[in-house]
C-alpha positions as CSV (number, residue, x, y, z in Angstrom):
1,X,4.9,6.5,2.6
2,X,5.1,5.0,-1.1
3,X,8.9,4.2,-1.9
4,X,9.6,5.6,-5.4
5,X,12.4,3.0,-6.2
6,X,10.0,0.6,-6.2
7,X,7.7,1.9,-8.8
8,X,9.3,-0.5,-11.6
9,X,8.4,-3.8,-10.0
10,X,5.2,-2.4,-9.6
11,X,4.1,-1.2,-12.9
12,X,5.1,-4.5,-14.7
13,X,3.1,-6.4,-12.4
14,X,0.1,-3.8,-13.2
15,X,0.3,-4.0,-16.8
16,X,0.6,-8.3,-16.8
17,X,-2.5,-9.9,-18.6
18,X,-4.9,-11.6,-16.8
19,X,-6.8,-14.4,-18.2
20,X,-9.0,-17.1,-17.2
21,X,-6.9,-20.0,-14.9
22,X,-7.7,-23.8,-14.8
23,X,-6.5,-23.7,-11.6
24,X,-9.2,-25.2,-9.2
25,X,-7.7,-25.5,-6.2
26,X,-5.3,-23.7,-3.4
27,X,-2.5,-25.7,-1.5
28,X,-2.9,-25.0,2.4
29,X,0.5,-25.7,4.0
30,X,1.5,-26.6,7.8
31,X,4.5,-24.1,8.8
32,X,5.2,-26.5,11.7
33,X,6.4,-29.4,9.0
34,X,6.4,-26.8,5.7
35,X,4.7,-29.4,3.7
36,X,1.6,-29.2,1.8
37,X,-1.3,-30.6,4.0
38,X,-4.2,-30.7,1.2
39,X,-5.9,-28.1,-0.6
40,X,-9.2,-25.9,-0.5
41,X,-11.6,-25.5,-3.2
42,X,-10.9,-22.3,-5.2
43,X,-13.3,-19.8,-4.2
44,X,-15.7,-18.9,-6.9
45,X,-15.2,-14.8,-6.6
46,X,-11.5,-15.5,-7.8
47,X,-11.7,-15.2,-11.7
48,X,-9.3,-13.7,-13.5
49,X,-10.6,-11.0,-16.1
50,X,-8.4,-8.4,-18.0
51,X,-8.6,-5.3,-15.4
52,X,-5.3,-4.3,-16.3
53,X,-7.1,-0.6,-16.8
54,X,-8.8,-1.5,-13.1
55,X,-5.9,-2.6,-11.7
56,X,-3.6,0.6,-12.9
57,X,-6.5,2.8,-11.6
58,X,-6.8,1.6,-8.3
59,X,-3.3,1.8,-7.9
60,X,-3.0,5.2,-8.7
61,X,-5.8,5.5,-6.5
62,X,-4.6,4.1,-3.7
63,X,-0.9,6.1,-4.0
64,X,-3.0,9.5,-4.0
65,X,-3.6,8.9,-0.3
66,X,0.2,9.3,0.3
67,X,0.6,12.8,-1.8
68,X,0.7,15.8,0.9
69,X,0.2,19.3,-0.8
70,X,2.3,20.9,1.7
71,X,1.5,24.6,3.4
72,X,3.4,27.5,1.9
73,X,2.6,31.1,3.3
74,X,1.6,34.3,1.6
75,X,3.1,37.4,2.6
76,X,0.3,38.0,4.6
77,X,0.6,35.3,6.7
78,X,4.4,35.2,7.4
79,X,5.4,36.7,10.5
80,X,7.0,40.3,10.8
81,X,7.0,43.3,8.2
82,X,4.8,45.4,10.2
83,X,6.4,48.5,9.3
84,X,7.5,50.0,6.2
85,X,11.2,49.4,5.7
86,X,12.4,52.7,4.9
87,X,10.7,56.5,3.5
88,X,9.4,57.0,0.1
89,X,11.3,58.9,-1.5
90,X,14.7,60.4,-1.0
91,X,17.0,57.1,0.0
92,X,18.3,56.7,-3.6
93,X,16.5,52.7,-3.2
94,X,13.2,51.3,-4.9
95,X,10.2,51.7,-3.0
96,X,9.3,48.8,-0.3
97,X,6.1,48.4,1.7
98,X,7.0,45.6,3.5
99,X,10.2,43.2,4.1
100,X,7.7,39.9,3.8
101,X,7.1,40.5,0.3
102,X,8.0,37.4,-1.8
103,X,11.6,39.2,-3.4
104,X,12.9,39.3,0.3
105,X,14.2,36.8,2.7
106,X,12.0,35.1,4.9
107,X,9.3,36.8,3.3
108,X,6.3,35.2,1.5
109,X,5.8,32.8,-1.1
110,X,4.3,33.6,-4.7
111,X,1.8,30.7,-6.0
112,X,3.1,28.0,-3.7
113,X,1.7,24.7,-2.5
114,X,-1.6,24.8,-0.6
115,X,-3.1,22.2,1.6
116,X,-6.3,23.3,0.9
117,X,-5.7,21.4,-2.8
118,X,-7.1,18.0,-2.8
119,X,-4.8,15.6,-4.7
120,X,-7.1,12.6,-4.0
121,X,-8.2,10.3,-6.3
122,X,-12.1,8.2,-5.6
123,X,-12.2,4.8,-6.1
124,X,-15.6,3.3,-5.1
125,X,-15.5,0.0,-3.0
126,X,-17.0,-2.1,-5.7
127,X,-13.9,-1.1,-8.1
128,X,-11.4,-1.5,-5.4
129,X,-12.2,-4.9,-4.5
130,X,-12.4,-6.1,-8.0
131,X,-9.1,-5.1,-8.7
132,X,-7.6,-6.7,-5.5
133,X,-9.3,-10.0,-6.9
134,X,-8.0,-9.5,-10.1
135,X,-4.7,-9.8,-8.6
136,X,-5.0,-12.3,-6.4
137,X,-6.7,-14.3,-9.2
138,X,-3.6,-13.8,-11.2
139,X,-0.9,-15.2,-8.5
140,X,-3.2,-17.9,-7.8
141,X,-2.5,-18.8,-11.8
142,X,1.1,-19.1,-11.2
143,X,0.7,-20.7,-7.6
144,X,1.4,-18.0,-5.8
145,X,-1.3,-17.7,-3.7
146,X,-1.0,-20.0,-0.7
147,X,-2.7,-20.9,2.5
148,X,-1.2,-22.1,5.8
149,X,-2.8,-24.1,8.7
150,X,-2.4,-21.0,11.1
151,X,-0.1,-18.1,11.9
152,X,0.3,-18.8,15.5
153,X,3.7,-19.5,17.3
154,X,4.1,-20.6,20.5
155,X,7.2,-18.9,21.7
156,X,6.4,-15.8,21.1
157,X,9.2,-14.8,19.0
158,X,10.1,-13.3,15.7
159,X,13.2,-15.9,15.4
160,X,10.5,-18.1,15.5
161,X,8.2,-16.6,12.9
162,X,10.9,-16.2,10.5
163,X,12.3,-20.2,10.9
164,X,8.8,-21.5,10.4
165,X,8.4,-18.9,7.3
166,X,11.7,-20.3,5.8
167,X,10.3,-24.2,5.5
168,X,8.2,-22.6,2.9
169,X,10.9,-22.3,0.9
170,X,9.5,-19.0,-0.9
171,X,12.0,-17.1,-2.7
172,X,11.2,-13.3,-2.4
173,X,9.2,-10.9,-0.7
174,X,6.0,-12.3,1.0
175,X,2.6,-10.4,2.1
176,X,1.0,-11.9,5.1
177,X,-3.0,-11.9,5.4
178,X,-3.6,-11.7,8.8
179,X,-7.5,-12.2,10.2
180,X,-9.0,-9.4,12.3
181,X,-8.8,-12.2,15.7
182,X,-5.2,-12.5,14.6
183,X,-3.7,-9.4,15.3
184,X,-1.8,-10.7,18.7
185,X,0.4,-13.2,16.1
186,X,0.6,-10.6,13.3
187,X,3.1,-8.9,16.3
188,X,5.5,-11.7,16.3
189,X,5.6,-10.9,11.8
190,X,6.2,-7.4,11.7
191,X,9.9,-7.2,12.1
192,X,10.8,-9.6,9.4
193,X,12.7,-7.9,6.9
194,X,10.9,-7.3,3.3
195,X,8.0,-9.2,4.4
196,X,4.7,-7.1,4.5
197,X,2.0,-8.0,7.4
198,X,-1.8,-6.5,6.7
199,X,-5.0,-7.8,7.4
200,X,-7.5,-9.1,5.4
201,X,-10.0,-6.0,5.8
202,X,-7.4,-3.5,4.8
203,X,-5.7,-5.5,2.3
204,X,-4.5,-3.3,-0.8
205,X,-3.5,-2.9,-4.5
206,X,-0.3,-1.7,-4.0
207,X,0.9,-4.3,-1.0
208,X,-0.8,-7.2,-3.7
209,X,1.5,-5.9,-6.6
210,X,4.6,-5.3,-4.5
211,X,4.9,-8.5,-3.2
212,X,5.9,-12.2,-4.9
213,X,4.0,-14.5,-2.5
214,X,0.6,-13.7,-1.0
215,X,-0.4,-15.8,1.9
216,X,-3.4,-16.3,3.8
217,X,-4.3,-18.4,6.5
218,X,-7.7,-19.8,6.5
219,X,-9.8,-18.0,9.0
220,X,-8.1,-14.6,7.2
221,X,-9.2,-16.3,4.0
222,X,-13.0,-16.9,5.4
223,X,-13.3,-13.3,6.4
224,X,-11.7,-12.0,3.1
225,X,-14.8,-14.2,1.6
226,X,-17.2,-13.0,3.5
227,X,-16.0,-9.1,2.9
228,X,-16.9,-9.9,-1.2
229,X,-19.9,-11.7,-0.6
């Protein structure tokens, strides 16, 4: 579910300008030592553009998928008020045909939510993806896109995860690209508080803007190139 109290730090991330970086390269870090090792070439798909529009799209795109319409029931479909509730005429009290109409307790509702409403907003693939690179571009600017050597702990423990995390020395929350033959080690990630673990076939907008640090290791960063190729 979309947490509304973080809607601020997302829409002045949104609406940043992005602009063309000199930045040529991406540090890849160890997290056994939590020094930079060397660095990668920057890919040639990550150039920043001003998608801001893009960007704010997709993200009301992507928070669509979260809006449920909800059920309410008509009179007719609520149960009970078979019979009439009393005569016609005669009892001194306006006439009634049934105790499930929308004026009485329990009975129906009038104009209310239906889940046959589709609150859904289409992104295609192409427009999706741009604005997820427009992004990425952009904390690759201000070196905040980063690469490690691997994800994989030997122990088996989140303690573990979290120590080697910490020689980064990253100050705020962190989003974790996972590749799709890493999923056993994503395991050991997902209790860490404020961090966010995804993968990089189902990376999103929202995740992207919400988070301070975005880091990749390089066989999740492979198959992330090879997805926008």
């Amino acid at each position: 579910m979309i947490n509304k109290n973080k809607t601020k730090v997302i829409r002045s991330k949104a609406k940043s300008v992005f602009d063309r970086s000199g930045v040529k390269s991406i540090p890849v870090f160890s997290l056994v030592e939590g020094k930079k090792q060397t660095t990668i070439k920057k890919p040639d798909y990550l150039v920043s553009t001003n998608s801001q529009a893009l960007v704010h799209q997709s993200l009301v795109a992507f928070k669509s998928l979260g809006i449920r319409a909800g059920h309410s029931k008509t009179r007719g479909e609520v149960r009970g008020g078979g019979r009439k509730p009393w005569r016609q005429k005669g009892t001194g009290r306006a006439r009634q045909g049934s105790i499930r109409a929308p004026h009485f307790i329990g009975g129906g509702v009038t104009f209310g939510p239906r889940s046959i409403q589709n609150k859904k907003k289409n992104l295609n693939k192409k427009m999706r993806l741009k604005a997820i690179i427009s992004v990425l571009a952009n904390l690759m600017k201000d070196q905040k896109l980063i690469v490690v050597d691997t994800f994989e702990i030997k122990n088996k423990k989140t303690k573990q995860a979290k120590e080697k995390l910490n020689k980064l020395n990253l100050k705020g929350r962190k989003l974790l690209v996972f590749a799709s033959a890493q999923k056993n080690d994503a395991i050991y990630y997902k209790n860490l508080k404020k961090d966010i673990i995804t993968l990089s076939t189902t990376i999103n907008i929202y995740d992207l803007l919400l988070a301070d640090y975005v880091i990749f290791s390089k066989l999740s960063l492979k198959e992330f190139s090879d997805l926008v190729k």
